[in-house]
C-alpha positions in Angstrom: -13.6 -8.4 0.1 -11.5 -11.5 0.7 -7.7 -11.1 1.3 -5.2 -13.6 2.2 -2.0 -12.6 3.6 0.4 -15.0 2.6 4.0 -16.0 3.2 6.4 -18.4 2.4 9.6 -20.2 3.9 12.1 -21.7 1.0 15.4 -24.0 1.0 17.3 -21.0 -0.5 16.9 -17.6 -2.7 16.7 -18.1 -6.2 13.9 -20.9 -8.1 16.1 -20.3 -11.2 19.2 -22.1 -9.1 16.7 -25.3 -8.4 15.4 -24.5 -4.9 11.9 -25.0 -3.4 9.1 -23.9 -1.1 9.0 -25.8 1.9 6.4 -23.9 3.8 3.4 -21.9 3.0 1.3 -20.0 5.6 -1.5 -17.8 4.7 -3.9 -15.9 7.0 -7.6 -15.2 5.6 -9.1 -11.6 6.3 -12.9 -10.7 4.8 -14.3 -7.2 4.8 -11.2 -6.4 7.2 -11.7 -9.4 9.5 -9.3 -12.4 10.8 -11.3 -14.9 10.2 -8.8 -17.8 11.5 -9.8 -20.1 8.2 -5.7 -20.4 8.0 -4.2 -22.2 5.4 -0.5 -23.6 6.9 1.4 -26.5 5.0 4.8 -27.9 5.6 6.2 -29.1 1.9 8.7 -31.8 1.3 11.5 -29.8 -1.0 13.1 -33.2 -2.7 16.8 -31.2 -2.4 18.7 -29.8 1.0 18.0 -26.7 2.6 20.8 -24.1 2.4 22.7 -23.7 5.8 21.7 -19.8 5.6 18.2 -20.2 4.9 17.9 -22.8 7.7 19.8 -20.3 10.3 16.8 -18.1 9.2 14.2 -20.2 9.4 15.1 -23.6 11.4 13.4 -25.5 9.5 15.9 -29.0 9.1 15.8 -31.5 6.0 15.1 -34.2 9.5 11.5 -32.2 10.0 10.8 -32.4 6.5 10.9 -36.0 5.4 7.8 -36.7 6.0 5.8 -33.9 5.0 3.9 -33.9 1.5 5.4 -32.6 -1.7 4.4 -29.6 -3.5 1.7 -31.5 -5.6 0.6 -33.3 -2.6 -1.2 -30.2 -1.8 -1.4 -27.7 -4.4 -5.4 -28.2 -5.5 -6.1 -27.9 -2.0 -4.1 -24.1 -1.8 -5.4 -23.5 -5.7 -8.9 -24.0 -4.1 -8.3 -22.1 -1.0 -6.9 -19.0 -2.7 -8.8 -18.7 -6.0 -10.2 -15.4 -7.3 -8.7 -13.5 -3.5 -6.5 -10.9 -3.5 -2.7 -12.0 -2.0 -1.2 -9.4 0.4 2.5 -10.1 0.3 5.6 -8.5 1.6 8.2 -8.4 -1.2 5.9 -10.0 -3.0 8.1 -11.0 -6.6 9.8 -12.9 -3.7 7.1 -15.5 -2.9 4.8 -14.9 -6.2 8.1 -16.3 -8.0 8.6 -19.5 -6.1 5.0 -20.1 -6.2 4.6 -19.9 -9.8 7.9 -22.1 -10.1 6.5 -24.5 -7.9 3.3 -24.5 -10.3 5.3 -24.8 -13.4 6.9 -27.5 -12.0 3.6 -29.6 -10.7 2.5 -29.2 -14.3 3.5 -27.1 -17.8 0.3 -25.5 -18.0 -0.5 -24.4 -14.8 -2.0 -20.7 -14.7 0.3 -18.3 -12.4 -0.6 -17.3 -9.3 -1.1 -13.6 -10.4 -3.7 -15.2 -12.4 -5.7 -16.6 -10.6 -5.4 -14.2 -7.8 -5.0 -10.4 -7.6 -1.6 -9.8 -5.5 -0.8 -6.7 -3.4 2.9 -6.3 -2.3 2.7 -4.8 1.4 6.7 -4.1 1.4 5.5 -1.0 -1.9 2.6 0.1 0.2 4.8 0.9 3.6 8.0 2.6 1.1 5.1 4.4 -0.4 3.8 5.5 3.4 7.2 5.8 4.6 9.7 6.8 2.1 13.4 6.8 3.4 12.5 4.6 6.5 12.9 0.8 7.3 10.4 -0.9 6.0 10.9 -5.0 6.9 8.6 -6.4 8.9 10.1 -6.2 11.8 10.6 -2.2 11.6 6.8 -2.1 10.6 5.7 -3.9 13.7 8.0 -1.3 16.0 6.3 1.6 14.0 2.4 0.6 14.4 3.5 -1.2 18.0 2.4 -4.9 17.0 3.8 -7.1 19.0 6.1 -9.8 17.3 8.8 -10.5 20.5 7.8 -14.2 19.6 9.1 -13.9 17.0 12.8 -15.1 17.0 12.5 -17.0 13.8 10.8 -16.4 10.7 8.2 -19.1 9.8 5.7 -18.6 7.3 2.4 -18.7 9.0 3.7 -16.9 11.8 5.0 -14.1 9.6 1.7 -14.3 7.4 -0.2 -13.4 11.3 2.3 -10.5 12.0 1.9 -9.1 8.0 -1.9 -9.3 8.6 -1.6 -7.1 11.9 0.2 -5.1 10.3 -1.4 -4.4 7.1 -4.2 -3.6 8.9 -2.7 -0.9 10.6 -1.0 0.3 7.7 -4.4 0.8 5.8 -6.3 1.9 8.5 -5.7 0.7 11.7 -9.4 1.0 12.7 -11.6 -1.9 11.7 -15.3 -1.1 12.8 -17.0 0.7 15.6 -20.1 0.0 17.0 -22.3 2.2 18.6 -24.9 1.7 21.5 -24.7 -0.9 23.9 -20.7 -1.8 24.2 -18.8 0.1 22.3 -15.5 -1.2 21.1 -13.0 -1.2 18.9 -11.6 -3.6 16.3 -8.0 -3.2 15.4 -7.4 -6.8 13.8 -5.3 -7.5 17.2 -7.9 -7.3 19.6 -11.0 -5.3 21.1 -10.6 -2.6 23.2 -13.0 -0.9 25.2 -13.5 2.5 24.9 -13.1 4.8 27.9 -15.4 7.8 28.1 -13.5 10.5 30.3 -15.4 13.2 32.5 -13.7 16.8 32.2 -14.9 19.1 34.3 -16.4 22.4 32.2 -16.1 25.7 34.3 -16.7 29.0 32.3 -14.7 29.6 29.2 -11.9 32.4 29.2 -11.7 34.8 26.3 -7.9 35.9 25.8 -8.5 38.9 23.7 -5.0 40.3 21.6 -3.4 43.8 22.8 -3.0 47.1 20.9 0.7 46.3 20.1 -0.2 42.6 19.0 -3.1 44.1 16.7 -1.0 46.5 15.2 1.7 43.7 14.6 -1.0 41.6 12.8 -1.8 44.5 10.6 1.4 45.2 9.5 1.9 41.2 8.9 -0.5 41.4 6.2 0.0 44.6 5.1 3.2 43.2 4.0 1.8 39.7 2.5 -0.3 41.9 0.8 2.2 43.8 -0.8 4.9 41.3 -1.4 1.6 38.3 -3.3 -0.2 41.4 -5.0 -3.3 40.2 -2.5 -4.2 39.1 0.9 -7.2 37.1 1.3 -7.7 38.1 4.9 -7.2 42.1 3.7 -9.9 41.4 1.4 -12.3 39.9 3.4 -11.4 42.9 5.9 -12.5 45.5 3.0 -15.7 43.5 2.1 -16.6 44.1 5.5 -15.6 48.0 5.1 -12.1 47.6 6.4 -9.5 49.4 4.8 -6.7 47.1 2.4 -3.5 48.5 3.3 -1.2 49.2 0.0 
């Protein structure tokens, strides 16, 4: 199974209003494995970058000049992403300015949910976590995944964080081997595991009282009476016990 976790950085929030992806990051994980084939592109946006999506990002018109356009490298991301499944938080977000972008490189480019299957992370944790903070910073606090460098959002770097995260979210554990070193993959890193010695001295039996007994009794004497059955009571009477009534 091939997945790329995928993110993008943009000069503002709506396609519809004429703005443009000006960095695309994306993170490659097979059979539940960071492989570190990466994609990462800075992209050219032909337009200025909104003040508040540069405070977010930091990304400056200066540091874009000379990056390529959009159709500078989109064969080379068609290729790289073809037939995968996209993990995206919020993904009508970036699946939107994606297939904009593709629109606008040529009228009868196929969408991105076409040529790729596309998972959006953000319905998966409400989904796990109704009622809670779900952004990806609230996800990382939750499943302790460290993102302190991470003051801005970047598109690559998020993409990294997302895959960490997604992996905890479906699973946490990635493989565990057994017999020689045993370890354990968490899509972060390995971690030994620690076999503890407990000492084993002999078992104590705590057996009930009379009075707690006679309390238990009357407990399902009373489910009994109050469901029309008990399974316990029955089991007692199967064994010859008496079903209080």
């Amino acid at each position: 199974m091939r997945q790329i976790v995928l993110d993008t950085e943009t000069t503002g929030l709506e396609p519809s209003e004429g703005h443009r992806i000006i960095e695309i990051g994306c993170v490659e994980v097979v059979e539940r494995r960071l492989t570190g084939n990466d994609f990462h592109r800075y992209i050219q946006p032909d337009r200025e970058i909104d003040a508040g999506a540069e405070a977010v990002h930091g990304i400056t018109n200066e540091f874009l000049a000379d990056k390529p356009r959009f159709a500078d490298v989109v064969e080379e991301f068609i290729d790289y992403c073809r037939g995968a499944e996209l993990v995206i938080h919020n993904a009508p977000f970036d699946v939107g300015f994606l297939n904009h972008e593709l629109r606008l490189w040529r009228e009868d480019a196929p969408a991105i949910d076409k040529l790729c299957a596309v998972s959006d992370s953000l319905v998966l944790a409400r989904r796990l976590h109704p009622g809670q903070r779900n952004s990806l910073d609230a996800l990382c606090k939750r499943y302790s995944i460290d993102n302190a460098h991470r003051d801005l959002h970047g598109a690559l770097l998020d993409a990294q964080i997302l895959a960490d995260v997604y992996l905890a979210m479906t699973g946490g554990q990635v493989s565990l081997h057994l017999g020689g070193e045993e370890h354990v993959e968490t899509g972060l890193r390995r971690e030994a595991v620690r076999h503890i010695e407990v000492p084993r001295g002999k078992l104590r039996v705590v057996r009930a009282t009379a009075d707690e007994l006679a309390a238990h009794e009357a407990r399902l004497a009373a489910i009994h009476k109050a469901s029309g059955g008990c399974v316990w009571l029955a089991e007692d009477a199967a064994d010859g016990g008496a079903v209080a009534q």
